[in-house]
N, C-alpha and C positions, 0 to 999 in steps of 0.2 A: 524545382531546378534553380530557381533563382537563388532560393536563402541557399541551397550549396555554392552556389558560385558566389556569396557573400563571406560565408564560412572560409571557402579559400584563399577569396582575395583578403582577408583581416586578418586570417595566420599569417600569409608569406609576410615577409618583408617587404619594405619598399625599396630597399635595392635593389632586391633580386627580378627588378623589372628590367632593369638598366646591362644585366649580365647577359644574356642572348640579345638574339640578330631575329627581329622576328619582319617578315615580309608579307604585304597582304593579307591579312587575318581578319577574316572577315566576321562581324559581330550583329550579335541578333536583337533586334532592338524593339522586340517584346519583353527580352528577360532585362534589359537594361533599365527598363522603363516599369518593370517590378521591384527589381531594386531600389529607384528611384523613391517609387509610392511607398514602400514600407519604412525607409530610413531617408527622407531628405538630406540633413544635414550632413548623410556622409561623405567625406572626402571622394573625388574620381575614382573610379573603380579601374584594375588593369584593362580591362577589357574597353571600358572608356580611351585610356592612356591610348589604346591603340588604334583606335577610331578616328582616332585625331590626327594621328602621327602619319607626316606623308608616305608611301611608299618608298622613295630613293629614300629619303633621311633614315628611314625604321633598318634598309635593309644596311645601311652605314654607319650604323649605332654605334660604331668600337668604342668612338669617344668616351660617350657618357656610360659604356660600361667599363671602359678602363678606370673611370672615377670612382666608378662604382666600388671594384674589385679591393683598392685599399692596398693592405700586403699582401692578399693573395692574390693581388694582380697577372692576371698572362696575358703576357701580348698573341694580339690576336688580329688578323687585317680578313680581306673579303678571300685571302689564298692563304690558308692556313699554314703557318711554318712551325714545325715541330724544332723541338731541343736536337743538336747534336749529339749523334749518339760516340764521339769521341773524345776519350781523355784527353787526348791535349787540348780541346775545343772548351772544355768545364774551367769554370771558374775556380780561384785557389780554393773555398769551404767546400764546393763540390768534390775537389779532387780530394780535400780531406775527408771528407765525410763516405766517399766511395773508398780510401786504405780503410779505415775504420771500419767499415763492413765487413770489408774482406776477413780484416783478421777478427773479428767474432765470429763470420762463418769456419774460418780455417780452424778455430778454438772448438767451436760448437761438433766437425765433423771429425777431431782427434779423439773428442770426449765421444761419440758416436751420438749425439742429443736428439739427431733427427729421424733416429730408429726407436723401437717400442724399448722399453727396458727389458734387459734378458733373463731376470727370474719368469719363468713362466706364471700363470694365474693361478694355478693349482699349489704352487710352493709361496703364495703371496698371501692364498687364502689362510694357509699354516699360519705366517709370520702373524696373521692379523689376528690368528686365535690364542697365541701363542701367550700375549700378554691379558686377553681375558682368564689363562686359566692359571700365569702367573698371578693375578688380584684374586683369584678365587682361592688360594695357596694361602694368604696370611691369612685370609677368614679360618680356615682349617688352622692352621697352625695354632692361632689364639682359641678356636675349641678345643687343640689338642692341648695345649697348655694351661687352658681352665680345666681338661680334663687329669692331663698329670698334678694341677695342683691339687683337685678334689682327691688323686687318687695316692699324693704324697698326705693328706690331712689324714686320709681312710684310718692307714694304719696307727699313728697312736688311738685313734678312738678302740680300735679293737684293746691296743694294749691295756687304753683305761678300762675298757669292758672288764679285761684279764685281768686288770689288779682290783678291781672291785669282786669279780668272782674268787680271787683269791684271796682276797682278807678274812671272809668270813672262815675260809678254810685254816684257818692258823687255831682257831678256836674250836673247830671240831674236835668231840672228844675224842678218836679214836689217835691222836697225835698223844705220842707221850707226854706226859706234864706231871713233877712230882706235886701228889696232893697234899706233904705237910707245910712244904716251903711257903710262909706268906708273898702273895704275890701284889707289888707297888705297880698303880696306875703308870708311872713312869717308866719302869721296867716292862711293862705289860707295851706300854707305847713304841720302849726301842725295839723290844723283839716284832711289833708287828712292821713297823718300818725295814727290821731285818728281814722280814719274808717276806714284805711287800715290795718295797723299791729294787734288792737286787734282782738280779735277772731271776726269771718265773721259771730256769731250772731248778731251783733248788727245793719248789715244792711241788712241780708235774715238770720235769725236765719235756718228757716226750709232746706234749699237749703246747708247750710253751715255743719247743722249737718248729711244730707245724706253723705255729702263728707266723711266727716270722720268719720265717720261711716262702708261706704266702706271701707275707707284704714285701721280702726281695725279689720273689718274683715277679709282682707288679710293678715295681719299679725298675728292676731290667728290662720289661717289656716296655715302661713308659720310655724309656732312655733310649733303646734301640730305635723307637720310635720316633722320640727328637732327634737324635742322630742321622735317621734316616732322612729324614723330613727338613732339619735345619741344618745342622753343620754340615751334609753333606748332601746340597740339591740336586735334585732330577734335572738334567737337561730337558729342552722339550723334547718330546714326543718322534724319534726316530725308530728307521726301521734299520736305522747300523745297530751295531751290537755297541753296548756302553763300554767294550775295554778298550775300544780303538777308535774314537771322534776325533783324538786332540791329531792323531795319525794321518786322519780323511781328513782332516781343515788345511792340513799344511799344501797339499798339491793346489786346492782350489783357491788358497790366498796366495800363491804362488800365481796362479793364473790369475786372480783378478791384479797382483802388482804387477803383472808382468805389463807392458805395450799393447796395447789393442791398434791395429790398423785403423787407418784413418777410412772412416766407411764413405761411400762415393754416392751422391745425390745428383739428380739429373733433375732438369724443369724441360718441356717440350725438346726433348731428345739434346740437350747441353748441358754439360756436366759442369755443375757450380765449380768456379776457380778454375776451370782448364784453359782458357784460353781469351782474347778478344770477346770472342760470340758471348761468354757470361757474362761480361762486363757489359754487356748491351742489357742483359737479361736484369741485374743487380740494379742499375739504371731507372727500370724500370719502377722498382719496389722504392729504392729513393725520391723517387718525383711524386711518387703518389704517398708519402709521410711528407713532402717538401722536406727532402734532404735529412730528416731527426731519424740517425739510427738506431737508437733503439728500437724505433715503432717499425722501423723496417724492418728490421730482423725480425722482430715479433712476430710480422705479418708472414715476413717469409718462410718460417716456422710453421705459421700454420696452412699457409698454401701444401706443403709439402703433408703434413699430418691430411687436410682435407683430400688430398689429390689419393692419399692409399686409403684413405678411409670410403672415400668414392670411386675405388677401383678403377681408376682413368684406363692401365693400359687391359681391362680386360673390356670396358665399356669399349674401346676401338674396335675388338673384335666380334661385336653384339651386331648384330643386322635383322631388319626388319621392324623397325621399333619405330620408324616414323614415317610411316606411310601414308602418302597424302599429304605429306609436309612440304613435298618439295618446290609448291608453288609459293609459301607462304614464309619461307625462309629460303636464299640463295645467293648464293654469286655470282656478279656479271662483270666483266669489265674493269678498269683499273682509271684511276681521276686522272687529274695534269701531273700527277705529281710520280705517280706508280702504285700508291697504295690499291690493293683490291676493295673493291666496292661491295658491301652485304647489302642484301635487300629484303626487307621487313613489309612482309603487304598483307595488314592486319582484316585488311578487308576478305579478304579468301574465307575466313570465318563467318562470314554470312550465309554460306551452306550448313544448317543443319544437322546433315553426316557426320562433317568435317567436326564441327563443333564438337559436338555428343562425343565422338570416337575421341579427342583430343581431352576434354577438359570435363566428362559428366561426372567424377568422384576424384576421390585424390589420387589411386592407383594410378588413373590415364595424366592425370595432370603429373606427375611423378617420373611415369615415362616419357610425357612432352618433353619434362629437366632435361632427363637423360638424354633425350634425342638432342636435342637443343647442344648440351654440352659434347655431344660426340661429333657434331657439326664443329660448332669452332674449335675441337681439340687438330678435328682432322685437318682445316683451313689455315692453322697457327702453325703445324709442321711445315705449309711449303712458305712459308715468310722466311725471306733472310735476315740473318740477324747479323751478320755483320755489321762495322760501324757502319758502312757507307751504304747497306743494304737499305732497305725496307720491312718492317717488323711492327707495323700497325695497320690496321681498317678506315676504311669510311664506312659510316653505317647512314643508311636509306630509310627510315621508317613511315611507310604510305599509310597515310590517315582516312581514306579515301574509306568510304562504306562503311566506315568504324559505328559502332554504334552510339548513341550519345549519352552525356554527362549520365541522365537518370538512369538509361537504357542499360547501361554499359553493362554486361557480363560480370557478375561477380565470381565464378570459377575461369575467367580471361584474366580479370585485375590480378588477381591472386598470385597465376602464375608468371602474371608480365613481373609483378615486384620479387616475386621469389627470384627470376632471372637475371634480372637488376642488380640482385643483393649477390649472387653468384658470380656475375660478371666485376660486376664492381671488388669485394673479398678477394678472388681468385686468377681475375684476368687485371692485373694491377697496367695501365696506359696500352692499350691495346685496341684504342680507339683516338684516330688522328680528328676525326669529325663527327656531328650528328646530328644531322639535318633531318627533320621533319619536314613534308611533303603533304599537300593535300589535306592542309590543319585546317579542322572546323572552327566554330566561334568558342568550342567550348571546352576545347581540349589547352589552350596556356591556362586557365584555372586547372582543369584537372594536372596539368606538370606540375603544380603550388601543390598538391598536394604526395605529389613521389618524391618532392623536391627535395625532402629529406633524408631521404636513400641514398642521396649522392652526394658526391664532395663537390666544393666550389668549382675543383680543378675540372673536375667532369662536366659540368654546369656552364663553364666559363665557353664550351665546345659547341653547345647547343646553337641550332638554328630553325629559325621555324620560316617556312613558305607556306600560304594559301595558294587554293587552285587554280587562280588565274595567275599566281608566279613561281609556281613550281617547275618549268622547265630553265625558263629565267636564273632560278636560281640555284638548278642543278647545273648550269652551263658555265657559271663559276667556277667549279671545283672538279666539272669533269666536262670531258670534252663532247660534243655532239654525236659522234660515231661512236662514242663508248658506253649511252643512255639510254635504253630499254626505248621502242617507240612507244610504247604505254606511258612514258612520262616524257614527252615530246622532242625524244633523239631518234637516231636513224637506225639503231640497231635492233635488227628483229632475226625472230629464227628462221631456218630452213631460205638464209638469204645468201643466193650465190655470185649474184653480178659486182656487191659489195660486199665487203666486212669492218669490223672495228679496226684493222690494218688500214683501210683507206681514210683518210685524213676527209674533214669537211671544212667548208669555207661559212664562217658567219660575219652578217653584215647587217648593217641596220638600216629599215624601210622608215624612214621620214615620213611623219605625220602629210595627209592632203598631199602624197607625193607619189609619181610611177615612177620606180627604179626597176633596171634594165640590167642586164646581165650578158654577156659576152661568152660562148663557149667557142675558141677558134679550130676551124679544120685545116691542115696542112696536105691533106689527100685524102684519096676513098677510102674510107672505113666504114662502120660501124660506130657512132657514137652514143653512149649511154649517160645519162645523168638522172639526180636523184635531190628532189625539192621539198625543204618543207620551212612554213613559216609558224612560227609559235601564235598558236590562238588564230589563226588565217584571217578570220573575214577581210579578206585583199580579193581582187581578181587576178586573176591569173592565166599566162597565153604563151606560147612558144611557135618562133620561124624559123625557115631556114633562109639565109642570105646567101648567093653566090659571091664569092670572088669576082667572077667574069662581067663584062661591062655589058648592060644588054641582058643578063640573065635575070629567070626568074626568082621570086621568091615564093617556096613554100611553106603553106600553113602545116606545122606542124601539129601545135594543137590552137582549138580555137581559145582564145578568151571566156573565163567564166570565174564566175564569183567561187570563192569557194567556203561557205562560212562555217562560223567554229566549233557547232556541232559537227563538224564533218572534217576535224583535224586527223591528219594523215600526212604519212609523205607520198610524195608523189613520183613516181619511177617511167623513166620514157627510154624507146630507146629509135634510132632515127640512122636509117644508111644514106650513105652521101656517098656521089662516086664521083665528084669535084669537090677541091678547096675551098673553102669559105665560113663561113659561124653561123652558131646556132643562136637567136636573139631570144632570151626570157625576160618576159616583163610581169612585173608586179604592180597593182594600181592599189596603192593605199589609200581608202577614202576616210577613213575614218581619224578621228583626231591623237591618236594615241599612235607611236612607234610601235614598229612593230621588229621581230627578232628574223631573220632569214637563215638558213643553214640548205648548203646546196654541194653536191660533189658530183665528178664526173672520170670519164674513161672512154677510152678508146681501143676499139678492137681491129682486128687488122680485116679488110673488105675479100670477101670472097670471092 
């Protein structure tokens, strides 16, 4: 365990400590202390860095990671504020660089670039065989024309055969020759050159014209041959008839000069260039190049290519493919700001069942993707994208029961970075925050090691809480009535007295201090309220006070400790049929503030 968490604190960088909000992280100081014994000399470790670092300062960080960040600086405070999503709101390169977009996509969707090309595969296979069998053609060619040269040589060898067969024939006797006449070597020489060299009619006219006969017939056949074969090439290999190609080329070059309609692309139900809403959308792909569009467009290119090649709209209509998922991915609630909140509780994975049926080969893990991706496809429909809307997440991800560094699941890691790399590719700023919750000692080393998966811009977003400030430091960024009570807000299910409609009040319990609380009655009702303090060990008690001079006061509830194993909210409800308040007291003994969250109502007395 140690030498990996060595391994990952020596790759990261030493910046990339300074770039998250890390709060109460608590560190194991067995493995600290291995590290130690094996390499002295080395530098603090992050894990050290943070041991050190007080709680307020660590969770206050911006500073030193805005020094960090350099040019890829984002501003970033403890209430995360996103970019404007309106043009007039962008700076002049931004607005430049958002026209420039435009018009490569308007370019890209005239030329149709964002559809498959329209030769089908079967008429592509042709083209691609089409020049293998034109390179196989001159091979042929040059043997046919070593063969017409061998079979242009043929013929005079025959003719010399013929004029050697015929010389001796000049001298046979049955040819007439007068025998007194003396016969000269020289005379002897021109008559045999007269019956040799002229044409071999004169001494077997019939015998001489088969000859050559033959050898023009082989030479017509050689010639038809080149003819066929060179001056006048085969087209490829069609099934039209060869007297009318030039006939059938004209309609279809006709069609391809003609105007093609400009073909229409959509991303999550908005249709690029139609209106505001994709300017929100285009936005998006710009921020995450920082503004360089070429790479935007790249990317939006291939968003669109991945999106048909992963059947997005037919994966919407797939059901049943993540079953059992529904605890371990969901949505609850919405922060300060409106964005909806995801929640990631990796811990659910400690079942067994769940495990195996999710991740035991690649098949399951493949459909995890799928599910996974049919969840945020369905969740990114109801965001508005308008300027003024809302068109991004907070994402939730609970550390709690995670297994550790050594332990970790390697068919879990697998699919958590294939995720990563989908979301990140495909889902281009669709995450306003990313708080980590319930972080062990040993999980900022294993981030050093995903850290590469992600862009600085993505990175720059991160926050990490341990389990004694994980309510703490979900109460930042979302309000108390909107916080799962498993991660110390008031919202739970099947709750009818309250809801995330009613607002809570938070106030903070002073170290060695009893603070007191006021609920006033103005007549008889029914009064209900609903108590909780993060991490309790407080005591805690509730009365009723009259108005009336001379009245009693009832114990509501008595006084009692309530410690932090036994964190809960706390739900009362109390009829009054006189005016007056209901008195809660909190007794903080311990040295440490404490967080209080309390809400109330009245129902009308029966």
């Amino acid at each position: 365990m140690a030498e990996e968490i060595k391994k990952t604190t020596a790759e990261a960088p030493s910046s990339g400590a300074e770039e998250v909000v890390v709060s109460d992280v608590p560190v194991a100081e067995k493995s600290t202390a291995t590290v130690v014994e094996k390499e002295p000399p080395q530098p603090e470790s992050e894990l050290e860095k943070v041991e050190k670092l007080a709680p307020e300062e660590v969770v206050e960080g911006e500073k030193e990671k805005g020094e960090a960040c350099g040019e890829d600086k984002v501003a970033e405070s403890v209430s995360f504020k996103e970019e404007s999503n309106k043009v007039d709101d962008l700076v002049d390169p931004e607005k430049k660089a958002l026209e420039e977009f435009k018009l490569l996509i308007q370019e890209a969707l005239a030329k149709r670039e964002f559809t498959a090309p329209p030769p089908p595969p079967a008429v592509t296979a042709k083209e691609k065989e089409q020049p293998k069998e034109e390179e196989a053609r001159p091979e042929e060619k040059k043997q046919e024309s070593k063969t017409e040269e061998k079979a242009v040589e043929e013929p005079p060898k025959t003719e010399e055969k013929t004029e050697i067969a015929e010389a001796p024939r000049a001298d046979v006797p049955s040819l007439p020759q007068p025998a007194t006449e003396p016969v000269k070597e020289e005379v002897v020489d021109k008559k045999l050159e007269e019956k040799v060299t002229p044409p071999p009619a004169a001494a077997e006219p019939s015998a001489v014209e088969k000859v050559e006969q033959k050898a023009e017939a082989v030479e017509e056949e050689i010639k038809e041959t080149i003819v066929h074969e060179v001056t006048n090439p085969a087209p490829p290999p069609c099934e039209e008839p060869a007297a009318t190609p030039a006939d059938d080329q004209k309609p279809k070059e006709e069609e391809e000069k003609a105007p093609l309609s400009p073909e229409e692309v959509s991303l999550w139900g908005i249709s690029l260039l139609a209106d505001e809403r994709s300017d929100v959308v285009l936005l998006k792909f710009l921020r995450a190049r920082d503004f360089k569009v070429k790479e935007a467009f790249s990317m939006l290119k291939n968003v669109v290519a991945w999106r048909k090649e992963f059947k997005i709209d037919d994966l919407l209509e797939e059901e049943g493919i993540g079953e059992g998922l529904e605890k371990v991915v969901y949505i609850h609630g919405v922060d300060r700001e409106g964005h909806p909140v995801c929640y990631n509780a990796f811990g659910e994975f400690q079942d067994k069942e769940l495990y195996n049926n999710t991740f035991a080969d690649s098949e399951k893990r493949t459909k995890f993707l799928r599910w996974y991706i049919q969840f945020l496809e369905k969740n990114v429909k109801n965001l508005d994208f308008s300027p003024d809307g809302t068109c991004t997440f907070v994402q939730i991800t609970d550390l709690k029961n995670s297994p550790g560094l050594i332990l970790f699941k390697k068919e879990l890691r697998q699919a958590t970075n294939q995720a990563l790399q989908l979301l990140q590719d495909n889902y281009p700023e669709f995450v306003a925050k990313q708080v980590f919750v319930n972080v062990p000692w040993w999980y900022v080393a294993y981030n050093r090691m995903i850290s590469p998966f992600l862009t600085q811009r993505t990175k720059s977003k991160f926050v990490f809480a341990g389990p004694t400030k994980t309510a703490e430091t979900l109460f930042k960024y979302i309000a108390p009535e909107q916080v799962p009570i498993q991660y110390g807000g008031l919202s739970k299910e099947g709750d009818q007295e309250f809801t995330i409609a009613d607002p809570a009040t938070e106030e903070i319990i002073k170290p060695t201090f009893k603070h007191t609380i006021e609920l006033p009655i103005t007549e008889a009702c029914t009064l209900v309220w609903e108590v909780r303090v993060a991490g309790w060990d407080v005591s805690y008690g509730a009365e009723f006070v009259p108005n009336a001079e001379g009245g009693y006061t009832w114990i509501v509830s008595k006084p009692r400790k309530i410690a932090a194993t036994d964190e809960q909210a706390i739900f009362c409800s109390f009829k009054i049929g006189e005016p007056g308040k209901v008195v809660l007291t909190f007794d903080n003994q311990t040295s440490k503030k404490k967080k209080l969250l309390y809400r109330s109502k009245t129902k009308p007395g029966q």
